[in-house]
C-alpha positions, 0 to 999 in steps of 0.5 A: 469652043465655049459655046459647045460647053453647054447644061447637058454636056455637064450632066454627062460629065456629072454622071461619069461614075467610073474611078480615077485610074492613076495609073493609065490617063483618061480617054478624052470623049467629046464631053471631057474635050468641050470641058478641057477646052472651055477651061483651058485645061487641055495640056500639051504633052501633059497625061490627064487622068479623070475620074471618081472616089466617093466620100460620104455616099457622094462622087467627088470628081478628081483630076491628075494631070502629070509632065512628061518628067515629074519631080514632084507631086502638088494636091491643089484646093480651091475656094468657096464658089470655086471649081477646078477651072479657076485654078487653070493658071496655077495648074498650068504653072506648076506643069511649067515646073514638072510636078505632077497636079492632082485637084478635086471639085469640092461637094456641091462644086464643079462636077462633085456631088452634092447640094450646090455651093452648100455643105452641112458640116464642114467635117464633109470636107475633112473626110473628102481630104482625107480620102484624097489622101489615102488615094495618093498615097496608095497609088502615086506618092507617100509625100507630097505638097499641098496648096490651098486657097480660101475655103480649101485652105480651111480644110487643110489648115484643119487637117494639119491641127488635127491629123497625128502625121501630115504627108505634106512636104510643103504646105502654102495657104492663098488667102486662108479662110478663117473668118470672112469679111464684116465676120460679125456683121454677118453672124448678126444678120444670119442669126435675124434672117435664117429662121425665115429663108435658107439662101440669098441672091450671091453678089458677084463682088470684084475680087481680083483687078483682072477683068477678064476673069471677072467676066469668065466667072459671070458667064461660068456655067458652073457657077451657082447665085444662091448662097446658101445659109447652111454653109454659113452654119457650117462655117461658124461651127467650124470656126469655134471648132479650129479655135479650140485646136491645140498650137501645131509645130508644122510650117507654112508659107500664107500668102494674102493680099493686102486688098482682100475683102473676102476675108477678115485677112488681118485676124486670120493672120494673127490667128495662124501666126498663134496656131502656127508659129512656125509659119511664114507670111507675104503680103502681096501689095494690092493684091485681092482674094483671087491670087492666082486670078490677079492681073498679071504683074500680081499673078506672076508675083504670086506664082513665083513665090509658090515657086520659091517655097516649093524649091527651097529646102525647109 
């Protein structure tokens, strides 16, 4: 029940220290019940594996959870502010499909590690990535797909401008980050303003047309109201270090709502059609940053193209 899912239970689940095993599933305590639970992460016929890497002298907290006969494997990251429990739908679809989903909390996101909802160089979450990676490709594929939303699909758009061979089969980015919203406005106002304090009080902004997830994101314990500043500079020298990246050949399918205002969807999709010109894009009409968190008319739109481009043979 959602009112058992409560601050201590989620200090119990941040201080599980032992290593995800990818070879046998998770022995469900009462603490990862009420977690499962509250998310509706808890699978039927689905083996859920549980457990830490540590990055950076950090545990980031990482899940699988794998149908009863896999045809494929999916590593999911999710955006800013986010934790795995608002990718429940496209988990819970892509189980439908028999892939295997492996997914992780961000540092300082969900269960991870770290300063809350702050990062001090995006080069953290490269370095998380890339030991998920090594992870999956020691103990359970040497390829497999990748898709990523927002800030997530950042951290694997520049893992692909500067990794020498990606493993990735497919590649999907859900309304990518490269720019925010009101980008210079905000760059402006951060300059005048930080000097003095380090965060500001988060605006919960509608962000889907699905009301109910909007109303679970307000009552989500773990969520964070601060935004912090040091992200934001994090976020600005990685952005004039993805601009200095060399065009890649590799594909992707970038899906982006037309009523994003999150981010600055118009330039961003212009920037990845130069950086990757191999790259395909939908538009999903009056769709907002959380795709996959739309009402339903949308969020099934945009499952099936995640369907679509995983099945077709690039």
């Amino acid at each position: 029940m959602k009112e058992q899912f409560t601050s201590t239970i989620i200090d119990q689940l941040k201080r599980l220290d032992h290593p995800i095993n990818f070879y046998h599933p998770t022995k469900r305590t009462k603490e990862i019940h009420s977690y499962l639970q509250y998310y509706q992460l808890d699978f039927a016929e689905v083996d859920f594996h549980l457990g830490v890497i540590n990055v950076n002298a950090k545990k980031v907290m990482v899940q699988m959870h794998i149908p009863k006969h896999p045809n494929g494997t999916v590593l999911l990251l999710h955006g800013y502010f986010d934790h795995i429990g608002h990718l429940r739908n496209v988990i819970e679809h892509l189980l439908v499909h028999n892939k295997r989903v492996i997914v992780y909390d961000l540092e300082g996101h969900g269960l991870s590690a770290g300063a809350l909802a702050s990062v001090e160089s995006f080069t953290h979450y490269q370095d998380t990535l890339e030991a998920v990676i090594t992870q999956i490709q020691q103990h359970v594929t040497a390829s497999f797909s990748v898709i990523a939303h927002s800030t997530g699909a950042a951290i694997m758009l520049d893992y692909l401008l500067h990794a020498n061979t990606p493993p990735f089969t497919n590649v999907i980015a859900v309304a990518p980050l490269i720019r925010s919203s009101k980008w210079h406005a905000s760059v402006v106002g951060h300059k005048l303003i930080s000097p003095f304090i380090q965060n500001v009080r988060r605006k919960y902004r509608a962000n889907s047309a699905d009301v109910n997830y909007l109303s679970f994101v307000k009552a989500d314990p773990l969520q964070y109201d601060r935004v912090s500043f040091q992200w934001f500079d994090a976020l600005q020298v990685w952005y004039k270090r993805i601009r200095q990246a060399q065009i890649s050949s590799d594909k992707l399918l970038i899906l982006q709502g037309t009523d994003d205002k999150t981010v600055d969807w118009r330039f961003n999709l212009n920037f990845l059609h130069t950086k990757f010109p191999n790259s395909k894009s939908i538009l999903i009409d009056q769709g907002q940053h959380q795709l996959w968190n739309e009402e339903d008319s949308l969020k099934e739109i945009v499952l099936q193209h995640i369907t679509n481009y995983l099945e077709e043979k690039n």
